[in-house]
N, C-alpha and C positions, 0 to 999 in steps of 0.2 A: 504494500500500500504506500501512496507517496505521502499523501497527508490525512488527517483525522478525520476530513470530509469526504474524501476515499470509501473508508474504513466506514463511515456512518452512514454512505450511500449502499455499500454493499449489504452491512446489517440490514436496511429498510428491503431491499430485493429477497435477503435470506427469508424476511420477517412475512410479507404476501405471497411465498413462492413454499416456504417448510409444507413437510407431509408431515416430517416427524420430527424429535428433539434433534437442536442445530448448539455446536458449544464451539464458541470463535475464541482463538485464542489470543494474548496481546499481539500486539505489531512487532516485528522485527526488521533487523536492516542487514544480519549475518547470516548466510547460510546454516554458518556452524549452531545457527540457535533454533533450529527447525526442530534436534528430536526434544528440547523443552517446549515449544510452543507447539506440539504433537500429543504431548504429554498437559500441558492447559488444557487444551482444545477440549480433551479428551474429559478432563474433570469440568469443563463447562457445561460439556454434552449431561454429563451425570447429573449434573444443576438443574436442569429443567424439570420440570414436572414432568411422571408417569404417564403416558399415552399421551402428550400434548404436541402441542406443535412449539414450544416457546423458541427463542434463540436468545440463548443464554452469553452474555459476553462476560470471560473470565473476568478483564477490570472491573467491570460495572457493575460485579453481583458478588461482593466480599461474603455475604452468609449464604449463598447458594454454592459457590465454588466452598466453602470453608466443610458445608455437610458434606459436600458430594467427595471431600479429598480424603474422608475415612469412612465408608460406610456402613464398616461393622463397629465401631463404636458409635455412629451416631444413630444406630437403630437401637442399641440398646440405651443412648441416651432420651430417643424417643418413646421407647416404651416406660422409664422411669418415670419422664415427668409424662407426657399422656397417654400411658395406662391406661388411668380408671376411665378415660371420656372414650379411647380406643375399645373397651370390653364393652360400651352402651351398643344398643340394636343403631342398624348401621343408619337409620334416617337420622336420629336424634344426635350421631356421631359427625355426622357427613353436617348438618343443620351448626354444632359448636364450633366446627373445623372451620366453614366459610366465613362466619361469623367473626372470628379470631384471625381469617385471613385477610377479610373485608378492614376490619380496625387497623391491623399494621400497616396495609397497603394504604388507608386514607390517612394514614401518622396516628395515628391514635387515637383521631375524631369519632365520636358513637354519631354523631350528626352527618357524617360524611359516608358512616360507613351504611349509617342506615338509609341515605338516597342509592349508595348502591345497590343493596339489600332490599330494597323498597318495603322496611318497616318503619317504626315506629324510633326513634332513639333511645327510647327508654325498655325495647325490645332486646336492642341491640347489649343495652347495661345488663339487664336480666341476665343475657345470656354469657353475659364476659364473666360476671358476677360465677355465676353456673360451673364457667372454665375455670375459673382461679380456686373456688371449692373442690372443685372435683380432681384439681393438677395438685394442686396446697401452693401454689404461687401468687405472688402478688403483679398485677396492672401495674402497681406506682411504685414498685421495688426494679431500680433498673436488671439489678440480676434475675429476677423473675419473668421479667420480659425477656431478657434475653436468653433465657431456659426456655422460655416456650416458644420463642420464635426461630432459634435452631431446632429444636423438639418438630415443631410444625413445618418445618420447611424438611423434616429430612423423611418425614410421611408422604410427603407430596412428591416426592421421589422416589420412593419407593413403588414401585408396582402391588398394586394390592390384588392379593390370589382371590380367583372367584368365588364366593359364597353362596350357599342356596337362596340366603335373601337378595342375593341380584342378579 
């Protein structure tokens, strides 16, 4: 790539064009740096979510490259903190996961997250309320946020085997 608009043009083409997980690794300008940035590329691919299309760029996605660079400790980090919301029947599971997704992606907004969610913001509280009982973490404890937002992101990575209820 010659410049960053290169590089930001081609993610927009990877981004309308993916069937399936895409993981771009950073820029380089040596040869010799190809089987690192093969090796990125590679844990970017890991980054994205399970059956999606995302395109995951190593720089841009520090806690999506950070799950996907161990993924046998971060599945048993994910099963530590969500466990108990992972063991609920899978609507009420699938219902806290989006929920918890929807809040990080709008920053932490229950008001932001609730136009995406299209409920209520006081919906949206309930059910964070729900997450942080059921994980035993805190919303406003930054280590807790960030236990459940590596915890959550490395679920969504994970391929989930099929179950009779779906």
């Amino acid at each position: 790539m010659r410049t960053s608009r290169d590089l930001r043009a081609l993610i927009e083409v990877l981004r309308d064009r993916a069937e399936r997980r895409v993981g771009v690794s950073p820029a380089y300008d040596d040869l010799d740096h190809t089987g690192d940035a093969l090796r990125f590329a590679k844990v970017a691919l890991r980054g994205g979510d399970a059956g999606g299309r995302a395109v995951t760029v190593f720089d841009d996605s520090p806690l999506a490259v950070a799950t996907a660079g161990a993924p046998d400790v971060m599945a048993r980090v994910a099963a530590r903190v969500l466990g108990p919301i992972e063991a609920l029947p899978a609507d009420e599971r699938a219902l806290l996961l989006d929920t918890l997704e929807a809040w990080f992606d709008c920053g932490g907004s229950a008001e932001e997250a609730a136009k995406q969610l299209y409920v209520h913001p006081n919906t949206v509280r309930t059910r964070l309320r729900r997450i942080a009982e059921r994980a035993g973490r805190s919303l406003t404890d930054p280590r807790g946020i960030t236990e459940l937002a590596l915890a959550l992101r490395a679920v969504r990575q994970t391929p989930r085997p099929p179950t009779p209820e779906s």
